[in-house]
Structure formats: structure tokens, C-alpha cells
N, C-alpha and C positions, 0 to 999 in steps of 0.2 A: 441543276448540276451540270447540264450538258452546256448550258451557256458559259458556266465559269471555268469548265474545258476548253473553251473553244476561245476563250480571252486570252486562258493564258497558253496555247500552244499560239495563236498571234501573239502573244507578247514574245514568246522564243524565238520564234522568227525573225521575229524584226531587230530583238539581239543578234540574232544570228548573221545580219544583212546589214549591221552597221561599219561603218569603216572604220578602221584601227589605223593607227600609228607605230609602230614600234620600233624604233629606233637604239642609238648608242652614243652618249656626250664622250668624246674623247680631247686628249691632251695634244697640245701642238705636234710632239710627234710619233702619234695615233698607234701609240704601245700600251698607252694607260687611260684607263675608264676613269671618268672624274665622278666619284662614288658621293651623291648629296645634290650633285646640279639640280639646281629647279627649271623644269622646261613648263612652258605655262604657254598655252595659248588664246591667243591676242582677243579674236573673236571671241570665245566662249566663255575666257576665265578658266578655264579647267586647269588647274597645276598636278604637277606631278613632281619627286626626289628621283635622281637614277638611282639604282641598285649599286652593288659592289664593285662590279663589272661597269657601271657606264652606261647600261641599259635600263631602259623606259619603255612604257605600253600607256594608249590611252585609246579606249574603244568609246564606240556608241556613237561614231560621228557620219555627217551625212554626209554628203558628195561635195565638193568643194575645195576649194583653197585656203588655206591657214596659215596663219603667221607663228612661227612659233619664237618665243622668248625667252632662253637661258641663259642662267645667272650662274655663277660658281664662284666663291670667295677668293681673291686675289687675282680674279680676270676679268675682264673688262666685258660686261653684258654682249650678246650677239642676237641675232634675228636671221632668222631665215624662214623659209616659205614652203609647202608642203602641200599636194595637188592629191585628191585622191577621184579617182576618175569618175565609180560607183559609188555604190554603199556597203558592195563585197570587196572594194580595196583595201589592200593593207599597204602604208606606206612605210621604207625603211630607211630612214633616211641617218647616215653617219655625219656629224655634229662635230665638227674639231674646233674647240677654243679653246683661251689660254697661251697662245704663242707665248707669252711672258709670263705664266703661273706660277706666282711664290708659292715653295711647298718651306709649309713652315712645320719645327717640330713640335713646339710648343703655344696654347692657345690660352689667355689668361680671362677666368669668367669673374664678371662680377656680381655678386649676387644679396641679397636685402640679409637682416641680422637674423631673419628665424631659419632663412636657408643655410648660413652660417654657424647656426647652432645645431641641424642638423647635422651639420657635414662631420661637427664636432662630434658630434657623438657617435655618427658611424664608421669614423676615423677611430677613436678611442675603443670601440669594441671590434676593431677589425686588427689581430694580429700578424696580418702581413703587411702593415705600413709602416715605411719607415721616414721619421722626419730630421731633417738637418734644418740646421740653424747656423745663422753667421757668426761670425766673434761679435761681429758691429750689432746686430740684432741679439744677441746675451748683452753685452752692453751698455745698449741702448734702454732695455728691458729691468735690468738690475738700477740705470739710475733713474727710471721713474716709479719704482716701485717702496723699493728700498732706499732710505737716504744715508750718507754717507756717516761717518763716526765724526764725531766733533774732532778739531786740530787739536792734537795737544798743545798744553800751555808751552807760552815759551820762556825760558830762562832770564 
């Protein structure tokens, strides 16, 4: 029993003595957290999403230099580099990219027939949705469904 005290108080420890990261991925002009960035670093593989805000934590690392690599939709990947002196460093390092980030409003998913049949049915039993439809899409819908009335005869 005293041995498997004594593992895991070294095992706390040695959490406790690794070096962290924590940082924040911002927008070119560093008012806005890009909430989703993947920061991934180089060496380890370790990925992480920023949070709401822009910020990211990635613990348990030893002393060293790291490359880190974040990616955000509609910006152009970046690298930068990240020194932690110890294994009680914490490094905080502020992340601006995007200088040219499309903020779009709308995102269109494509997805297979059973996800579609889902979506169907959780549309149909959810009564705060509401759908529109185009004239051209009524239309289009009525002449492949329904076919037309024969011409009447002509005189």
C-alpha cells in the first residue's frame, strides 16, 4: 500500500513540474479570439481547439523549444515557436493570424442520405423551424412530381 502512495504522489509531482503552454489565437486586429483554431504542436503531435475567447492550455511538457502550428478556416496556417526554460514554465504566448480572415455567415454541410434522414425527422418534430422555399424550387418540384394536364383538343 505504501508503494502505491508513493507512485502516485511521484506521479503528482511530476504533473505538477511539467511545462504548460497557455496561450490565445487572435484576429489580425487582436480584438477577437478565433474560437476553433487548431494549435498543434510540431514535435509531439499534441492538438488542441481554442476555446471561446481564443485561448488554449497544453500541459505535461518538458523543457524545450516547440514549434507550434495553427490552422483557423479562411486563414492562411502560421508557425511559430515557443521556449519553455524548465519544466515549471508556463509559456503565454499571444498568436495573431488571419490578417485577411473571411468571416462568413453562412456554412453549407454536406452530409450522407441516413444523416439527411435524420436531420429530417428532427426538423419535422422540432416546432421552431421554419422553412422557405423558392417559387423556382415549388416549380421545379411540381414538374417532376406531378405531370402536367394533357393540351386540350384543338379545333
Amino acid at each position: 500500500m505504501l508503494g502505491t502512495a508513493s507512485v502516485l504522489a511521484l506521479a503528482a509531482a511530476t504533473a505538477a513540474q511539467a511545462g504548460t503552454i497557455a496561450g490565445r489565437v487572435m484576429d489580425g486586429s487582436r480584438t477577437v479570439g478565433l474560437e476553433g483554431a487548431t494549435i498543434r504542436i510540431v514535435e509531439t503531435g499534441q492538438t488542441v481547439a481554442a476555446g471561446s475567447d481564443g485561448a488554449f492550455r497544453i500541459v505535461g511538457l518538458a523543457a524545450g523549444t516547440y514549434t507550434l502550428r495553427i490552422s483557423y478556416v479562411g486563414a492562411e496556417p502560421a508557425e511559430t515557436s515557443v521556449t519553455l526554460a524548465s519544466v515549471t514554465d508556463t509559456a503565454t504566448p499571444v498568436i495573431v493570424i488571419g490578417e485577411d480572415v473571411d468571416y462568413v455567415d453562412n456554412i453549407l454541410v454536406v452530409g450522407q442520405r441516413g444523416a439527411l434522414n435524420s436531420a429530417l425527422s428532427r426538423q419535422r418534430a422540432n416546432d421552431g423551424n421554419i422553412v422557405v422555399l423558392s417559387a423556382d424550387a415549388i416549380a421545379s418540384s411540381r414538374t417532376r412530381t406531378s405531370p402536367r394536364p394533357p393540351a386540350a383538343p384543338s379545333a
